[in-house]
C-alpha positions in Angstrom: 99.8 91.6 92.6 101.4 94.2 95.2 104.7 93.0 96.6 106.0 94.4 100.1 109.7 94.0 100.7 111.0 95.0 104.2 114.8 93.9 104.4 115.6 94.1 108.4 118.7 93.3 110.3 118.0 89.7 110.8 115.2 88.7 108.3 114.1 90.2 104.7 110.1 90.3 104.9 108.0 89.6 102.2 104.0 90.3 101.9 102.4 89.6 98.6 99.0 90.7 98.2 97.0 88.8 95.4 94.5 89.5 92.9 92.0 88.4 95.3 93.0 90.6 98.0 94.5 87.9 100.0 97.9 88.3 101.9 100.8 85.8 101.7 103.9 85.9 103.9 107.7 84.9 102.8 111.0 85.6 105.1 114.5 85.0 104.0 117.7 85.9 106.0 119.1 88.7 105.2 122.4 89.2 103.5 123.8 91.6 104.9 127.1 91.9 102.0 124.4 92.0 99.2 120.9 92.6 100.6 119.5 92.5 97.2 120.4 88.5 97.5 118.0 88.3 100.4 115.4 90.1 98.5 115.3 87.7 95.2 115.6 84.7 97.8 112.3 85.9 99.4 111.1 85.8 95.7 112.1 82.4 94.7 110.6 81.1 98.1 107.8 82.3 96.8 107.5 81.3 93.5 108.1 78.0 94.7 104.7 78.2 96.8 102.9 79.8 93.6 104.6 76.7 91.8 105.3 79.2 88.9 109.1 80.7 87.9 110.1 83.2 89.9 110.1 85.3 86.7 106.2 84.7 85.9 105.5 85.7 89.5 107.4 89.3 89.4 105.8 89.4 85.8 102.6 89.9 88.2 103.8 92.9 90.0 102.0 96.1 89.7 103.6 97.6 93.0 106.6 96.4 94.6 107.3 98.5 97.6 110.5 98.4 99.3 111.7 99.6 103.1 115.6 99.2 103.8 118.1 99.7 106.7 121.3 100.0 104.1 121.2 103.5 104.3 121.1 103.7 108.4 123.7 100.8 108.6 125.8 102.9 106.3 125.9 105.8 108.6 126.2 103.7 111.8 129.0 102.4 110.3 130.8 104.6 108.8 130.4 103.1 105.3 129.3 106.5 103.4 130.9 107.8 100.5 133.9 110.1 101.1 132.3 113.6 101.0 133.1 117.3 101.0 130.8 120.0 102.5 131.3 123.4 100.8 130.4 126.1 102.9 129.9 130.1 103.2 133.7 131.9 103.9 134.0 132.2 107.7 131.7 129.5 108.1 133.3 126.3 108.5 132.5 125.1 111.7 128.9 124.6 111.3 129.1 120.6 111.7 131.6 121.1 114.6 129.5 123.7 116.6 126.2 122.0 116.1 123.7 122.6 118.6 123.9 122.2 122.3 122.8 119.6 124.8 123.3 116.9 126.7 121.6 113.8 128.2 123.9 113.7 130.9 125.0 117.6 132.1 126.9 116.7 134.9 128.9 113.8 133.4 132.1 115.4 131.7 133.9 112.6 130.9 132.2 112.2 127.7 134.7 113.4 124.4 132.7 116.3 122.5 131.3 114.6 119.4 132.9 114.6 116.0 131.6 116.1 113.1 129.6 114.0 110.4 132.5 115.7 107.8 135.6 116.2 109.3 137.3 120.1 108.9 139.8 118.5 106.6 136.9 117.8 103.7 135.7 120.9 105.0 135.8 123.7 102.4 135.0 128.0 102.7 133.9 129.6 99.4 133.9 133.6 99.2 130.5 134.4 99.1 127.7 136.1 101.4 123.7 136.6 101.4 122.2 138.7 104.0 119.1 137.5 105.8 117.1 139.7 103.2 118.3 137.8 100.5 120.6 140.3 99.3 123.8 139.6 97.8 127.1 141.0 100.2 129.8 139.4 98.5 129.3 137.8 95.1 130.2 134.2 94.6 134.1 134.2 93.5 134.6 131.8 90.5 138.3 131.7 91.6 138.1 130.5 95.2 135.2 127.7 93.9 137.8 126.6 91.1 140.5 126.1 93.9 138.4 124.3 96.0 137.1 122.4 92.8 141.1 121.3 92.6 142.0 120.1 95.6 138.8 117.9 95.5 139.7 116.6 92.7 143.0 115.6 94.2 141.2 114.3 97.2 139.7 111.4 95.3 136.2 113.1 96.9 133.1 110.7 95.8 130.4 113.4 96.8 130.1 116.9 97.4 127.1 118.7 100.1 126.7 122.6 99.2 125.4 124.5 102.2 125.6 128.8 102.4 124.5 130.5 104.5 121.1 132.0 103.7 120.6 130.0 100.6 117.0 129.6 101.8 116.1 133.2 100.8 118.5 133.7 97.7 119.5 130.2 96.3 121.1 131.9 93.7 124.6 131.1 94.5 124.0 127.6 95.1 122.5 127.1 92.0 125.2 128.6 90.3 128.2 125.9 92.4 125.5 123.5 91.2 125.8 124.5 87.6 129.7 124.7 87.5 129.9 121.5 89.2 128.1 119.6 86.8 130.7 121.2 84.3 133.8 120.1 86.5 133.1 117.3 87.9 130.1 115.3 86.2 130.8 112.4 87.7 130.6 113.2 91.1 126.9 113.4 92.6 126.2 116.8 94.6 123.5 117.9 97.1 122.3 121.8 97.4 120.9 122.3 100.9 118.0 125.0 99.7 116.5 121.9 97.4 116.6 119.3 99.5 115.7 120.9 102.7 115.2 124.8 103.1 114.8 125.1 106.8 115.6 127.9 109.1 118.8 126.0 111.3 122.0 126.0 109.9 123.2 123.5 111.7 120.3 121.3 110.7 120.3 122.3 107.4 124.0 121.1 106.9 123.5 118.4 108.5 120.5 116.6 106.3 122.5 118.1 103.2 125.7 116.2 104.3 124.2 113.4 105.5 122.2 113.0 101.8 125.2 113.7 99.6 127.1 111.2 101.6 124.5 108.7 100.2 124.0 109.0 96.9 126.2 106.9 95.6 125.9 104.0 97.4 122.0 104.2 97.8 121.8 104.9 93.7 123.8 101.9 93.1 121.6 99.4 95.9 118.4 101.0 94.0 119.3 100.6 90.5 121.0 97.4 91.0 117.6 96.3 92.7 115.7 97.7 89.9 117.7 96.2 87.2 117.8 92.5 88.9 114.0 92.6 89.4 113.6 93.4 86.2 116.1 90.9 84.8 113.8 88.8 86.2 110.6 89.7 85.1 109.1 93.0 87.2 107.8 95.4 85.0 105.8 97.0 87.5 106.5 100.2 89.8 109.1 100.5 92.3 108.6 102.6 95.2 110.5 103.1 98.0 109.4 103.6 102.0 110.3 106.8 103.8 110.8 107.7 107.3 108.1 110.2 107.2 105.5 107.4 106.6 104.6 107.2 102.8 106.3 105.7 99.7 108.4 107.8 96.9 109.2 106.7 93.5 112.7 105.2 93.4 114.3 107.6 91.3 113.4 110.3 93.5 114.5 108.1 96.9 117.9 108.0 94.4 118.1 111.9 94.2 117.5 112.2 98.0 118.6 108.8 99.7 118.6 110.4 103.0 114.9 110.1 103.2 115.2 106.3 103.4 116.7 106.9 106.9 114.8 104.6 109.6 112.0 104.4 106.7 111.7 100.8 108.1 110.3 101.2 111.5 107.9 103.9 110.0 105.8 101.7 108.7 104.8 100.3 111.7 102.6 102.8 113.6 100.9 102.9 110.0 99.9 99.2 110.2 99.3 99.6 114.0 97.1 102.1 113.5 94.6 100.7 110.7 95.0 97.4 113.8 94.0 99.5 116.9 91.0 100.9 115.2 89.2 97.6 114.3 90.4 95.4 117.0 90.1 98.1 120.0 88.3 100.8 121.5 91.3 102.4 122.5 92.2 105.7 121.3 95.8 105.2 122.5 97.8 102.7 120.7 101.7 101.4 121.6 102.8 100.4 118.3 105.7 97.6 119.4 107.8 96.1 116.7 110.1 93.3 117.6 113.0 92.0 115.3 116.0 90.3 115.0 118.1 93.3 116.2 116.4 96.2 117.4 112.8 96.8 119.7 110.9 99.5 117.8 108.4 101.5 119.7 105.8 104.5 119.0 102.7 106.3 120.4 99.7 106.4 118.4 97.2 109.0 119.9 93.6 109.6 119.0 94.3 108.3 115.4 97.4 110.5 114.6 101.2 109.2 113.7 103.5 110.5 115.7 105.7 113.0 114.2 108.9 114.4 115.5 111.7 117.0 114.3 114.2 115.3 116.5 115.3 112.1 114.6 119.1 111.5 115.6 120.9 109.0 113.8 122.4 107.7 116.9 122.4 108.9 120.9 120.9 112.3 121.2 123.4 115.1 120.6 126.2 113.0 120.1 125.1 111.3 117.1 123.6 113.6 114.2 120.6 114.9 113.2 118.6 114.0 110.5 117.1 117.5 110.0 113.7 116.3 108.4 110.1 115.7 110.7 110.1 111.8 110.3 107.9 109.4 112.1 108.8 109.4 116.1 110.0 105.9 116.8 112.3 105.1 119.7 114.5 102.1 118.8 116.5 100.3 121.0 119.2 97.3 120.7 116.7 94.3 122.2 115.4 91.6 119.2 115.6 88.1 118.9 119.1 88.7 117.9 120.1 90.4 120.6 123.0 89.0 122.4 123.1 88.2 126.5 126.6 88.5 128.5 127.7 89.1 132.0 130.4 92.0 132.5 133.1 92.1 134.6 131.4 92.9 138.0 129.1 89.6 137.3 125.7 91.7 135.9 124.1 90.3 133.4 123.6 92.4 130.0 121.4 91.8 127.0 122.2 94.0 123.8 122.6 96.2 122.3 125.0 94.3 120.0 123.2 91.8 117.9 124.1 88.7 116.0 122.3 89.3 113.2 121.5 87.1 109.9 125.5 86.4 109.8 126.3 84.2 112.0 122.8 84.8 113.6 122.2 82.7 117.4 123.6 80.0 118.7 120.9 78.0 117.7 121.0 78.7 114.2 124.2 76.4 113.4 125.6 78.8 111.1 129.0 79.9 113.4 127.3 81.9 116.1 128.6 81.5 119.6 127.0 83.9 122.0 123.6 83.4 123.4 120.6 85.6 122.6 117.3 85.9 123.2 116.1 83.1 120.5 118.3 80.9 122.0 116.7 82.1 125.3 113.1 81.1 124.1 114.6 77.9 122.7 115.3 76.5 125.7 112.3 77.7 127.4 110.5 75.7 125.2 108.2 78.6 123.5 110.0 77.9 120.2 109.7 74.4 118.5 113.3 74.0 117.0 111.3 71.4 114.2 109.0 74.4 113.3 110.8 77.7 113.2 109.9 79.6 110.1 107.2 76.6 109.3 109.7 74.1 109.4 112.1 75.5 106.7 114.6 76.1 109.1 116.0 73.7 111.7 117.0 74.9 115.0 120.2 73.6 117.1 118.7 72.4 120.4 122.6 71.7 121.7 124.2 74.8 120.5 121.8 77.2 122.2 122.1 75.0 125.6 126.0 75.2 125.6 126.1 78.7 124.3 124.2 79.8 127.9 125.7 77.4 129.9 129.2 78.8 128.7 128.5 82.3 129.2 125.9 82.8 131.2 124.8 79.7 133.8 128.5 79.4 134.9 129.3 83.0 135.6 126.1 83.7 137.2 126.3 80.0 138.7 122.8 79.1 138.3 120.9 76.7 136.5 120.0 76.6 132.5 116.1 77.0 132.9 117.2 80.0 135.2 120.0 81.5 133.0 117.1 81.1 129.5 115.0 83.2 131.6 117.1 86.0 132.9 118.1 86.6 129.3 114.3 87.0 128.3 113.0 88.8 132.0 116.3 91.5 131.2 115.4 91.6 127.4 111.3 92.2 128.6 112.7 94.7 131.2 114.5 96.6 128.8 111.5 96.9 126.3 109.8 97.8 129.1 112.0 101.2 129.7 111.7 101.7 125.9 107.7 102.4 125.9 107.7 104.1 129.5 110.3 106.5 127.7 107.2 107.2 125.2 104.5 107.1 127.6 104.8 107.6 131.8 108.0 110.0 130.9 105.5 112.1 128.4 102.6 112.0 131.0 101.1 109.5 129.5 99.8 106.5 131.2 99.9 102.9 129.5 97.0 101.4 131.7 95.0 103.2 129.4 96.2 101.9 126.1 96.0 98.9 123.8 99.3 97.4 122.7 100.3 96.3 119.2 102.4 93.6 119.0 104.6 93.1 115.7 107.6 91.6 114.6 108.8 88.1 114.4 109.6 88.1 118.2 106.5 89.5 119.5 104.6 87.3 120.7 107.6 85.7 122.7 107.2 88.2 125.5 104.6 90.7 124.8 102.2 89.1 127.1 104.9 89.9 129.9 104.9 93.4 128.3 101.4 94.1 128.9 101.3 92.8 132.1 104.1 94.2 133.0 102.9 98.3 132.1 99.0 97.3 133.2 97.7 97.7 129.4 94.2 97.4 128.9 94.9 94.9 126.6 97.8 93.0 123.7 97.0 92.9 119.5 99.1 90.8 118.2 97.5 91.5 114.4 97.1 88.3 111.5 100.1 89.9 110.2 102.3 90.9 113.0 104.8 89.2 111.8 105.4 91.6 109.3 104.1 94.5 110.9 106.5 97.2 109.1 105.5 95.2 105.5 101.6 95.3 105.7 102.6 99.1 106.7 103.4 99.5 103.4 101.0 97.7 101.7 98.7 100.2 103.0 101.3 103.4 102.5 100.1 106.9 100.3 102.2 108.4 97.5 103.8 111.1 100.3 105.6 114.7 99.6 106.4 117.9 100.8 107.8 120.7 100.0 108.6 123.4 102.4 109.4 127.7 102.0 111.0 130.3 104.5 108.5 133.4 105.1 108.5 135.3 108.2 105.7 137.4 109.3 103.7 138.2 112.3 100.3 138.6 113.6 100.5 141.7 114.5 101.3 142.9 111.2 100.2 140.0 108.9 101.8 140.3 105.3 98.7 138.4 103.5 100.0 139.3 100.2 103.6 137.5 101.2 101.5 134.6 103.2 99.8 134.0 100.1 102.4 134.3 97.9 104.8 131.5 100.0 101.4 129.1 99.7 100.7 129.3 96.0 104.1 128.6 95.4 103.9 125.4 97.7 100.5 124.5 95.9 102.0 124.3 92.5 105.1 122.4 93.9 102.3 120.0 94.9 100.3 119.7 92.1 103.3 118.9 90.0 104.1 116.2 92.1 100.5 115.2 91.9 100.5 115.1 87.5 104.4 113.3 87.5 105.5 111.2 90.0 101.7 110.6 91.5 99.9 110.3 88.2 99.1 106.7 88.6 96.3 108.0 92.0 93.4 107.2 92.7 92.5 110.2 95.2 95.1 112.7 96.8 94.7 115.3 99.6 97.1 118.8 100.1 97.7 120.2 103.3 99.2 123.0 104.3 101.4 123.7 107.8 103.1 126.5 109.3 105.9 126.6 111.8 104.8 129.4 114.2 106.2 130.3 117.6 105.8 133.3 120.7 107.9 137.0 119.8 111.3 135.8 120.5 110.8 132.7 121.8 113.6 130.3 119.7 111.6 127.1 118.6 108.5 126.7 116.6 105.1 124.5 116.6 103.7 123.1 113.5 100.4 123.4 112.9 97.9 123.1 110.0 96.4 125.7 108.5 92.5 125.1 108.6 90.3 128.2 107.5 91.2 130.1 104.6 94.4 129.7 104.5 94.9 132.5 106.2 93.5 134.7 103.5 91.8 137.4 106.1 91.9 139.0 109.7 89.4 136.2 111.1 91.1 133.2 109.9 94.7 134.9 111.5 92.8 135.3 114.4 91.4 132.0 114.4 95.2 130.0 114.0 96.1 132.4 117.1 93.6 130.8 119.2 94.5 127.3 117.6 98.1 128.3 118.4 97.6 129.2 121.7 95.8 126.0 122.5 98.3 124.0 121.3 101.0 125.9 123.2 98.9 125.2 126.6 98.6 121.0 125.6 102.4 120.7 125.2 103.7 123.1 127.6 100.8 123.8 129.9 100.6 127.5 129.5 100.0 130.2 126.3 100.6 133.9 126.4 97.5 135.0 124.1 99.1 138.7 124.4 102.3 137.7 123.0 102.4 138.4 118.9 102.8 134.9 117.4 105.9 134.9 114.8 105.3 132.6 111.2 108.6 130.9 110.1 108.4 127.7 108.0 105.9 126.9 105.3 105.6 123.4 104.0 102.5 121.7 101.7 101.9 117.5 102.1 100.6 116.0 99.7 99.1 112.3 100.0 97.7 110.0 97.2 96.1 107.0 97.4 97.5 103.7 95.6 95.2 101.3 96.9 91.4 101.4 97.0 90.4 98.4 98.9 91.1 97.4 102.3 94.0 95.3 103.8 93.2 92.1 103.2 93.4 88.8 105.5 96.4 86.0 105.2 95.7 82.7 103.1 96.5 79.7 104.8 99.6 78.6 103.7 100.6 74.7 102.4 103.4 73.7 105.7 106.2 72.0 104.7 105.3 70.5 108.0 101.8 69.7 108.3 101.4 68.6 112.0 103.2 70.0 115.1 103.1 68.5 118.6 100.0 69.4 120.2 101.6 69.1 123.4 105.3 70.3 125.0 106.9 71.7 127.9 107.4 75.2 128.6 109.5 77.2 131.7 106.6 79.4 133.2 107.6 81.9 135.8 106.6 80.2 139.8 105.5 77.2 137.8 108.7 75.5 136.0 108.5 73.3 133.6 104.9 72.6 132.1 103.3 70.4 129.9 100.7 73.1 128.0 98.7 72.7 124.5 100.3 74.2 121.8 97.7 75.5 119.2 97.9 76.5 115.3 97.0 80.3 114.5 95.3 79.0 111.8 93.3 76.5 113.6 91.2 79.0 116.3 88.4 79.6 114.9 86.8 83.3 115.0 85.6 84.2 118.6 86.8 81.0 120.2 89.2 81.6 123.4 92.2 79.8 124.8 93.5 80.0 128.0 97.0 79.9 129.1 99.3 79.0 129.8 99.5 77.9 126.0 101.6 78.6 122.9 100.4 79.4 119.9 102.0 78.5 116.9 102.9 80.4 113.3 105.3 79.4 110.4 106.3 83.3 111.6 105.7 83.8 114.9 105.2 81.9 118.5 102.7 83.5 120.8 103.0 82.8 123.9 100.2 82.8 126.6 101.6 83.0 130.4 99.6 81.7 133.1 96.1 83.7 134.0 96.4 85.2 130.1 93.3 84.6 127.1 93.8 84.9 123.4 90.4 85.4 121.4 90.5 85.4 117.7 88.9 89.1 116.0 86.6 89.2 113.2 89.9 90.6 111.3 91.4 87.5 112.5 93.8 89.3 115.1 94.4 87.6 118.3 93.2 90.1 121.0 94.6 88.6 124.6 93.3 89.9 128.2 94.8 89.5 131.3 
């Protein structure tokens, strides 16, 4: 057995794939105090389907593969270990400099952002490497051992080392590395030209920061996990989901937490993907992820997953950077979750604050007062308050009518029906902005695509969502549900490491080139006999981050012939260079010498050797639903429509709306003019 374990804001997903290949779905609320509690509630849920002990089932385990938001609600707020950042002498306002930009450059009012470590934990060591490598000022053992003091006076629970030029000559990093494990054993450290030897200072120190701020409370949520699973039985691997798209061994997500960051919502363009290919014709894919709290959104083109340098961990150039490539997903505060409210001028709002798994909706009966979006489909009747999560949980009809007649049908002074659906129009509206963002604002027009519908609260509007950017036409996969789960069911091992080598084409250094890549190779083929031993295929690539003479930000490209071993195959990654240039700019300059910065291998192995697999029908703790019930539709009201079990359409039958189709996990719902047919791969595929 393979267990998938995504623990979201609202809901902790769980997919277990079976010796026969077959899929099995669990959700449990998260806890958001101890989300480890969510996770072995998931289990016993499903031990209790298996009728076996929870301790026989994860006694099945080969994989359990885990995605969590703990580290990224951590940082939102504020909840990191208290941290010192040791830098180069004369150097101490990398973090408050940062780099420049705004969203908004003509609106001043907004306070200059504050760094991710304040100047106070901020500390200068003597010490100085040119951009050659060589050394200018030798590390001073007596200005490290004050600074060594006062943190230990500080109470400081983890220290990020990042000098200046460390990337070239990491010599005197290594050596704070060595005396810190002498001084202060106890506290965790991170060196910036380990974790992440990039050009940018600014970047640099940010990822390093942002990763030793981690560590201790991401080792203790991993062990902890590790220990209670296997308390209780597990005895198989742990791995753990990364934003760049693949899995790592959990003791190496320990060592670097930071690459747990938005690791969640990663795994659903890899899910989407493997869904666009068998169920459309489509070669461009909006991969749409709806939870509890937040809309996820990426672009799949032509078969690739969107990657992007330019993860922020909050608004763009106020928040901080992440400083690693990661999967490009835009997120935004709209889920089921999401709470509606009317400000002071009488407009009505819907997020970005959420109510979570604690107190959760209105309708949930668990203390939550404000209306959101669930309550919002509640009283619409597209959710069945009897059959919500397959009738394990009981919705509160009453709660959810008084919480939007309180704060939204008598500020607004309209009716309920009217209120319900200007929370969900508002929350469609602004999922709407979120894919434009990705698509019309990049050039790129939606008519032409196919979108993938997942999450738990997909199907409640992504009809409207289709309609509403012209797509060709809605996937709402078997599994959409849990969309970012089956992602990593189907995840690759994933590494990279990455080197600093700067030459140019118009004086190649092959022998340097060549030197930068075998060292990169062996890095990967380590990783390949350790942590990936357990493979069943793998694949190394190689990248380079190249750019124009002088221009100040690079490209990353593969490197296809040779590895750029002679004159033609340099010649060849010019003329792959400049083409590239022209798609994402529109325009090259093929007489402009073409500078190489960053070097980086990848290396992917294969865990899995058959082929995601479909869901087994599931024994309801509520065997029949109404066939029948009334539902707002817009210009129509209130109608009586059929209301149909996923599991009852057969393949290749159709249904016409207006309809809603019913899940344990989901509710689809089919708007007037709208068809759902069932896919060979058992995927509803619905036209308009």
């Amino acid at each position: 057995m393979r267990f998938a374990v995504d623990t979201g804001g609202t809901f902790t997903d769980l997919v277990i794939e079976d010796s026969k290949g077959k899929l099995h779905i669990f959700k449990s609320p998260t806890t958001p105090n101890n989300p480890v509690k969510g996770i072995l509630s998931a289990f016993d849920k499903a031990s209790e389907y298996f009728s076996i002990s929870t301790f026989d089932l994860l006694s099945k385990g080969e994989f359990l593969l885990h995605g969590t938001t703990r580290a990224t609600n951590a940082i939102v707020t504020s909840g990191t270990a208290k941290t010192a950042f040791l830098t180069t002498l004369g150097h101490p306002d990398i973090l408050v400099l940062r780099e420049g930009g705004r969203t908004d450059p003509f609106n001043f009012s907004v306070p200059f952002p504050q760094p991710y470590i304040p100047r106070s934990l901020t500390f200068e060591v003597t010490e100085r490497i040119s951009a050659q490598g060589k050394i200018i000022t030798p590390l001073s053992k007596n200005s490290l051992q004050k600074v060594i003091s006062f943190i230990k006076k500080k109470e400081i629970e983890s220290i990020a080392v990042c000098l200046l030029w460390s990337t070239v000559n990491p010599i005197h990093e290594k050596r704070i590395g060595k005396i810190l494990d002498i001084e202060l054993p106890k506290i965790p450290f991170t060196l910036s030209h380990e974790l992440n030897p990039v050009l940018r200072e600014y970047r640099r120190a940010s990822s390093t920061c942002i990763d030793a701020s981690l560590k201790p409370l991401m080792t203790e949520y991993i062990l902890n996990l590790q220990d209670n699973l296997k308390e209780r039985g597990f005895q198989g691997r742990m791995l753990m989901l990364t934003s760049k798209g693949g899995v790592m061994d959990y003791k190496e997500i320990a060592e670097a937490p930071i690459h747990t960051v938005g690791s969640g919502p990663a795994m659903a363009p890899i899910a989407g993907r493997y869904f666009a290919k068998i169920d459309s014709k489509s070669s461009t894919a909006i991969i749409a992820d709806t939870g509890g709290t937040t809309y996820d959104v990426s672009l799949v083109r032509n078969g690739e997953i969107p990657m992007t340098p330019e993860t922020w961990l909050g608004e763009k150039y106020q928040g901080n950077i992440l400083g690693f490539s990661s999967v490009d997903v835009k997120s935004i505060g709209a889920g089921g979750g999401s709470i509606a409210w009317v400000d002071e001028g009488g407009l009505l709002h819907v997020g970005p604050k959420s109510a979570g798994a604690n107190p959760g909706p209105a309708c949930y009966g668990k203390g939550g007062i404000f209306p959101t979006v669930t309550d919002a489909c509640l009283i619409l009747g597209y959710i069945d308050a009897d059959y919500f999560l397959g009738g394990k949980m009981k919705l509160d009809f009453s709660k959810a009518r008084k919480s939007i007649n309180e704060h939204i049908c008598k500020p607004l002074k309209i009716k309920l029906n009217e209120g319900a659906k200007a929370i969900l129009h508002l929350a469609t509206e602004n999922m709407v902005s979120a894919i434009e963002e990705i698509t019309v604002h990049q050039g790129i027009d939606p008519r032409n695509s196919v979108l993938i519908g997942g999450g738990g609260a997909a199907g409640l509007n992504s009809v409207a969502i289709a309609r509403r950017l012209g797509c060709k036409e809605l996937i709402i996969p078997e599994t959409g549900s849990v969309l970012s789960a089956t992602g990593a069911i189907m995840s690759e091992l994933h590494a990279d490491f990455r080197a600093l080598f700067f030459t140019s084409s118009n004086n190649f250094d092959f022998k340097g080139a060549q030197r930068t890549l075998k060292k990169l190779k062996i890095k990967a083929e380590k990783f390949i006999k350790g942590t990936a031993e357990s493979h069943l295929d793998y694949k190394i690539e190689f990248w380079v981050e190249a750019r124009y003479k002088s221009q100040v930000w690079e490209i990353d490209l593969p490197i296809t012939k040779n590895l750029l071993k002679t004159k033609q195959s340099v010649e060849k990654f010019r003329k792959d260079f400049d083409k590239s240039h022209e798609n994402i700019f529109a325009f090259s300059d093929p007489n402009s010498p073409i500078e190489f910065i960053g070097w980086r291998s990848t290396v992917n192995c294969k865990i899995r050797s058959r082929p995601i697999g479909k869901i087994k029908e599931h024994k309801f703790s509520k065997s029949h639903i109404s066939k029948q019930r009334k539902a707002f539709f817009d210009k129509k009201g209130l109608l009586q429509v059929q209301v149909i079990k996923l599991e009852d359409i057969m393949k290749n039958h159709t249904v016409k709306g207006p309809a809603i189709i019913e899940s344990p996990f989901t509710t689809i719902v089919l708007d007037i003019g709208s068809k759902a047919i069932r896919t060979n791969r058992a995927s509803l595929k619905i036209n308009f």
